[in-house]
N, C-alpha and C positions, 0 to 999 in steps of 0.2 A: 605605504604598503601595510603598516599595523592596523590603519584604521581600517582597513579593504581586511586585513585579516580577521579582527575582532568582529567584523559585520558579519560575514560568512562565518566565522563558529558562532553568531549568537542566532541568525537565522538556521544556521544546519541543526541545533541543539534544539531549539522549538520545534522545526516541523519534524523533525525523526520524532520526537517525544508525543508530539500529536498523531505521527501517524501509526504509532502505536494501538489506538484506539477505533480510528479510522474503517481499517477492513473489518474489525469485528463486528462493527455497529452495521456495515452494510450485509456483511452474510450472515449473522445472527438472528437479527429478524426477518431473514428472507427463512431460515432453518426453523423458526417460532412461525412464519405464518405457514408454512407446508405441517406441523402439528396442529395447528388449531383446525388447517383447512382438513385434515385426519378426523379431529376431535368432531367437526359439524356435520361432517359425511356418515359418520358411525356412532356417533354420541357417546362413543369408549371415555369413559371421563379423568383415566388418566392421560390421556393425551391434555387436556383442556390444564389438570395440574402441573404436567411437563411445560406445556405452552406457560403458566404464568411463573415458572420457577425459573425457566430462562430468561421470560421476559424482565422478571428483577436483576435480573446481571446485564441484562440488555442496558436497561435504564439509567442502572450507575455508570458505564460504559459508555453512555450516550451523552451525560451531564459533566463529566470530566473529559469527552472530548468536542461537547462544545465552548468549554472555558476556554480548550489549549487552543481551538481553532482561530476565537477571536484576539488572545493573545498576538496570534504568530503573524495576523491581520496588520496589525497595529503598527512591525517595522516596516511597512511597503513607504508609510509615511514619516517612520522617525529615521530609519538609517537607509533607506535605500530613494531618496528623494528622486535625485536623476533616474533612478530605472524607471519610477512612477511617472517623473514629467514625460521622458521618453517614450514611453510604449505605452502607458495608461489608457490611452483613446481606445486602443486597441485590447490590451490584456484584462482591463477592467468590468469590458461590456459582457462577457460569461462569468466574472465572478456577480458582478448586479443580479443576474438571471437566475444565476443561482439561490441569491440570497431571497430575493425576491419571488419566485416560484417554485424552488424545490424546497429549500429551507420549511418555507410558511407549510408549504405542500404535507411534509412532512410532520412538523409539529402540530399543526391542528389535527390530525387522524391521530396523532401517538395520544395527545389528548382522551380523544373518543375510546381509545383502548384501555388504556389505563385505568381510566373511570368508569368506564362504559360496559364492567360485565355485569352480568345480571341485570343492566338497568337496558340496553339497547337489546334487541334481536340478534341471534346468533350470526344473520349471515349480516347485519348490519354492522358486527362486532369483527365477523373474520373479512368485509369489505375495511375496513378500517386500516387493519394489521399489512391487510396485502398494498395498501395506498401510501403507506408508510414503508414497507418495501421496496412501490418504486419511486416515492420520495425521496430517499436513503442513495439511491442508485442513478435517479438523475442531476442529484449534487455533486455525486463522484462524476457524471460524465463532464458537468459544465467545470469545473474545478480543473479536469482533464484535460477540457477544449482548452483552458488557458496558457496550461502547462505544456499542449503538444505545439502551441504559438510559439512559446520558448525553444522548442527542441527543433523545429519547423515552420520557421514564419510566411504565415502566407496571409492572403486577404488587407494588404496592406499595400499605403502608396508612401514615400518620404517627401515628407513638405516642412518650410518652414523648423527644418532640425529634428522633427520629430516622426513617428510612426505612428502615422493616420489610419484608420478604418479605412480598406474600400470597398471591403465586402465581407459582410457577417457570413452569409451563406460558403464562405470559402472557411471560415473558420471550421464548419460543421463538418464539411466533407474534408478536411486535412487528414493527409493518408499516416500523420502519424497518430491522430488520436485515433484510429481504428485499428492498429494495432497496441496504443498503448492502453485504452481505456476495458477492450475485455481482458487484458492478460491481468488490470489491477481488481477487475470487478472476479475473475474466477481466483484469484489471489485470495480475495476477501472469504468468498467462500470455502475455501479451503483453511481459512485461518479461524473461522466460525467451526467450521466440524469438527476439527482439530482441540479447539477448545471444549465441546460439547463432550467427542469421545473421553478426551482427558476428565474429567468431573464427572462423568461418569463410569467410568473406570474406576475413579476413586471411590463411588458409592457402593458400586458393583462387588469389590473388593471387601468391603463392610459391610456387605450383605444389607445397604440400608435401600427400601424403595426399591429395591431389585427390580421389579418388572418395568416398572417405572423406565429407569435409567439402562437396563437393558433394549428396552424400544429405542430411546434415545441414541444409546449406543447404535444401532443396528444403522439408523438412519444417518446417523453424522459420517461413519464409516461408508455408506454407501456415496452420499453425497461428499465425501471426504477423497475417493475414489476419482469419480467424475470432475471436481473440479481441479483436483491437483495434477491429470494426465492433460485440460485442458491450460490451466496454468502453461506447463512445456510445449505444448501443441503453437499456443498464441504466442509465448516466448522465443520459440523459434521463427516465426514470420517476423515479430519484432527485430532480431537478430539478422535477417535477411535484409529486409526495412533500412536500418543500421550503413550497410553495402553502400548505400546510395546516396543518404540522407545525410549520416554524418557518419564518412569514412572516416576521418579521425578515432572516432568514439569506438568503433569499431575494433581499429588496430591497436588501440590501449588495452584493448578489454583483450586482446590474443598476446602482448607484448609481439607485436609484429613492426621491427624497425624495419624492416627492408621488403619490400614487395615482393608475393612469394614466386613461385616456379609454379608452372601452369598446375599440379597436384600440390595442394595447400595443404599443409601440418598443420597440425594442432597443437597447441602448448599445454600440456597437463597441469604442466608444472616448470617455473620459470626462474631462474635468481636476476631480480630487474637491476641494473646499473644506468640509470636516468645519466645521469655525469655524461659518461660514455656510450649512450645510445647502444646499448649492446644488452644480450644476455650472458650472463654469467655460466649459465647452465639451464639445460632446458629439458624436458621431459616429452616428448612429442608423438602423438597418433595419426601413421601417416594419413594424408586423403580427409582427413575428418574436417579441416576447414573449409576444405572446397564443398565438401558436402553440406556444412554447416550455413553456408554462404548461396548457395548455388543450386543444393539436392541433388547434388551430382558430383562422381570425385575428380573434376578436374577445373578448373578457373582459377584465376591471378586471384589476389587478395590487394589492394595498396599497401603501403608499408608505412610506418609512421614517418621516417626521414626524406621520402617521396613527398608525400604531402604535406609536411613542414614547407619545403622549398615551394609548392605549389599553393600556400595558403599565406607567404610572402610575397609571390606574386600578384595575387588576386588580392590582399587586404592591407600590404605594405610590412614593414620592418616590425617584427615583433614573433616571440615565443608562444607558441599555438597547439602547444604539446600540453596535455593536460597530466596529474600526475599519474602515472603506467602504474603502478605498482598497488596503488591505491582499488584503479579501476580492473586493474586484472586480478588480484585475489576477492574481490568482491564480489566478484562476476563468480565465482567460482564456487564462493562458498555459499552463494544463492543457489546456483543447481544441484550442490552436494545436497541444501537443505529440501531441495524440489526433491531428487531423488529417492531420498530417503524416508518422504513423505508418499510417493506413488509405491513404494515398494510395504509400506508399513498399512495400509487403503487397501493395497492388495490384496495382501494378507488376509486381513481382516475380513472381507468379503470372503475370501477361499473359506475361512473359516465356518462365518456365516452360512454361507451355502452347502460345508458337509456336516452344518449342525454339531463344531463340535467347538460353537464361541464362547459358552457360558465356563467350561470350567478350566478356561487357559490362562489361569493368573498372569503368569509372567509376559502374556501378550498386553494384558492391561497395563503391566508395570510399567511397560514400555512405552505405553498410550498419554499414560498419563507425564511421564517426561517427554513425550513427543509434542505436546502442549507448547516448546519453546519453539519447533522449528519453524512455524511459520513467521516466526515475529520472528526470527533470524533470515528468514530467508525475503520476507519485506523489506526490512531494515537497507541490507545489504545491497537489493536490487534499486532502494532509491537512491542509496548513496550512490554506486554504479552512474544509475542514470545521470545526475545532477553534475556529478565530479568527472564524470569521463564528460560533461561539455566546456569546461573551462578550456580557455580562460571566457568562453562566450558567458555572457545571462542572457542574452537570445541571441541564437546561433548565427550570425553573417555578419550583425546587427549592431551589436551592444555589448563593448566586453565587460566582463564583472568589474574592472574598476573602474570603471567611469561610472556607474549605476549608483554609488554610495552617495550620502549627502553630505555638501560641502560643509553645514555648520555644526554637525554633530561630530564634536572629537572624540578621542579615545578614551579619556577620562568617561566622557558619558555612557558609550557602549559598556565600560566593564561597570559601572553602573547597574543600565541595566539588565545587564546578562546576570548579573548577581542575585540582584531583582528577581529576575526571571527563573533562576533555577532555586531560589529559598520558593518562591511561591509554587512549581512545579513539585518539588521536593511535598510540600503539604499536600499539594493535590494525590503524589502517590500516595500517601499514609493513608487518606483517606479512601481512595479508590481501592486500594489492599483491604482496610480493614472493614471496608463495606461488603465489597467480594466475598473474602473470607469468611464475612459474617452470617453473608445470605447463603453461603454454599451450606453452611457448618447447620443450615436451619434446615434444608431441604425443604420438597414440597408438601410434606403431610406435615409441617412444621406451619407453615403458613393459617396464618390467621388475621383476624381485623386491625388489629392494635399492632402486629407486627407489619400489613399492608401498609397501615399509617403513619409508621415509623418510617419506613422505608420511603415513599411519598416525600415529608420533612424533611427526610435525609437530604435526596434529590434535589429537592428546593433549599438547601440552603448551600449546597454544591453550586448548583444555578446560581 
């Protein structure tokens, strides 16, 4: 059980850390190609400076998390050997596709962009930006498709011990990855805007490039708006989804031990005693789960100690309870972070539209610390997801410990886990002091030797 422990914290610690990087890079440049598509409609040439000042935070952003990406690649084959022989046939053929058509997809047009101003056509430059967009977006869908395998296995037949392919086309239409793959993709962009309004709020604040970063402002707010009410919109069909898919995961994330009474409560707030299947004390809104559940306030909910019993019958003698406490404050403080993100978008719009945003400092203050929430409120929602499926690595399937591999001992994981967080550790230093470097230049800062440096930089990131 150490070695199944060490595997799991040294996979949970790479991909949190990658996905760090993750949404930014897919709503970022979706934010950078709707300015430039600005810039070539109107030839306003501060937009086209806005477009390449984000586009240098894009790029560091992009180069530090294709490091972490192939890093976190690398244990499917050193510690998690059985998951791979296991489901490999299967889990493997969306991330190939990926790598293979969206990846390429993508870095050849960011190419074209980078290099490509003043040397290509304007709409040859903003076709580039927006191809790279949905390069960026079709890597998150296929990465998805794999991921909703995991959560939802289908398109598969068991032979010979293992999970077979039976059908790609079944991988496509899995009803989980259509609610999990927009609620991660308006995620991203909400995490993008978030970012944008923050840095510029800060510019804003110091009066530097003002109009500049006021347009910026204007737009990340708007789009900060829309994606974060759609965030909750998709998260709740996800949550519904949940009901059916994996009740389990469900009742973790409610601290729900006992199946509820035809009007479902809601737990605000829980004291969890895993030991004793029980809550300590609870905080409760009546009706709100049935609604949560249902869209309507009245339906049963399962209970976690119902389907304990009913997932020993169906899978045999074994603990199937994933850890509650883990999964239900996680869940929670994901929506605190949603919340507080559609009400702060809100805002800001109102603002906007009675024309009274330019001189609300302490709205900016708050923008620019609002910069964390969506990277708390990612964070939290993958751990959620991941942690409330235990003890499954794919749900009916394949429990997590059986997936690790048999000849790598514990000596070696804390190896490489050591490994792996010195070398992560330098990538932040350098991903900061890039950041920080290109924010602290701004866009009337930009120049040839500083584009160059910057380039260098990237490549030796790479």
């Amino acid at each position: 059980m150490l070695q199944v422990l060490l595997d799991r914290w040294q996979f949970g610690v790479t991909t949190v850390y990658h996905f760090l990087f993750v949404p930014l890079t897919i709503g970022l440049i979706f934010l950078i190609a709707v300015m430039e598509s600005i810039y070539v409609a109107s030839g306003n040439e501060d937009y086209k400076k806005m477009a390449k000042f984000w586009g240098n935070l894009f790029l560091i952003n992009f180069a530090v998390g294709v490091v972490t990406g192939i890093m976190q690649e690398f244990q499917f084959g050193m510690n998690w050997s059985n998951y791979s022989r296991f489901v490999g046939d299967v889990f493997g053929a969306p991330l190939a596709v990926e790598a293979l058509a969206a990846f390429f997809l993508e870095s050849t047009f960011l190419g074209i962009w980078v290099f490509g101003w003043d040397r290509v056509s304007k709409r040859v430059h903003l076709t580039a930006v927006w191809m790279v967009a949905f390069g960026t977006t079709l890597s998150a869908f296929w990465i998805l498709a794999a991921n909703a395998f995991m959560q939802e296995p289908v398109g598969y037949v068991l032979r010979h011990g293992r999970a077979e392919m039976d059908s790609f086309g079944a991988l496509l239409i899995n009803p989980q990855l259509w609610v999990e793959f927009p609620h991660v993709w308006f995620a991203a962009l909400s995490t993008a805007t978030f970012f944008v309004a923050g840095i510029s709020a800060y510019y804003i604040l110091r009066g530097r490039s003002k109009k500049i970063f006021m347009n910026s402002f204007k737009i990340a707010v708007s789009f900060g708006l829309v994606g974060s009410v759609l965030v909750a919109v998709v998260g709740h069909e996800q949550a519904q989804h949940l009901v059916t898919a994996q009740p389990m995961k469900m009742a973790a994330s409610e601290a729900l031990w006992n199946t509820s009474a035809e009007h479902a409560s809601w737990n605000l707030l829980a004291g969890i005693d895993q030991a004793s299947h029980r809550n300590t004390f609870q905080v409760q809104v009546p009706y709100a789960l049935s609604i949560l559940a249902y869209n309507h306030p009245y339906g049963k909910v399962e209970g976690i100690n119902q389907l304990q019993a009913q997932y020993v019958q169906k899978y045999g003698p074994g603990n199937y309870i994933p850890p509650v406490w883990i999964t239900f404050y996680t869940f929670r403080i994901m929506v605190l972070a949603g919340v507080v993100m559609i009400l702060l978008a809100l805002y800001g719009v109102y603002l906007m539209l009675r024309d009274k945003l330019e001189g609300h400092r302490k709205y900016y203050k708050w923008m620019i610390w609002a910069i964390a929430l969506p990277y708390i409120g990612n964070t939290t929602g993958w751990i959620m997801t991941e942690i409330g499926r235990q003890p499954w690595a794919v749900f009916g399937l394949l429990k997590t410990a059986n997936g690790d591999s048999p000849t790598v001992g514990p000596a070696l994981v804390w190896t490489t886990l050591i490994g792996f967080a010195l070398v992560y550790g330098i990538l932040a230093v350098v991903d900061v002091y890039l950041l920080v470097k290109n924010i602290k230049m701004g866009p009337d800062g930009e120049d040839l030797a500083h584009r160059r440096a910057l380039e260098d930089g990237v490549g030796a990131v790479i």
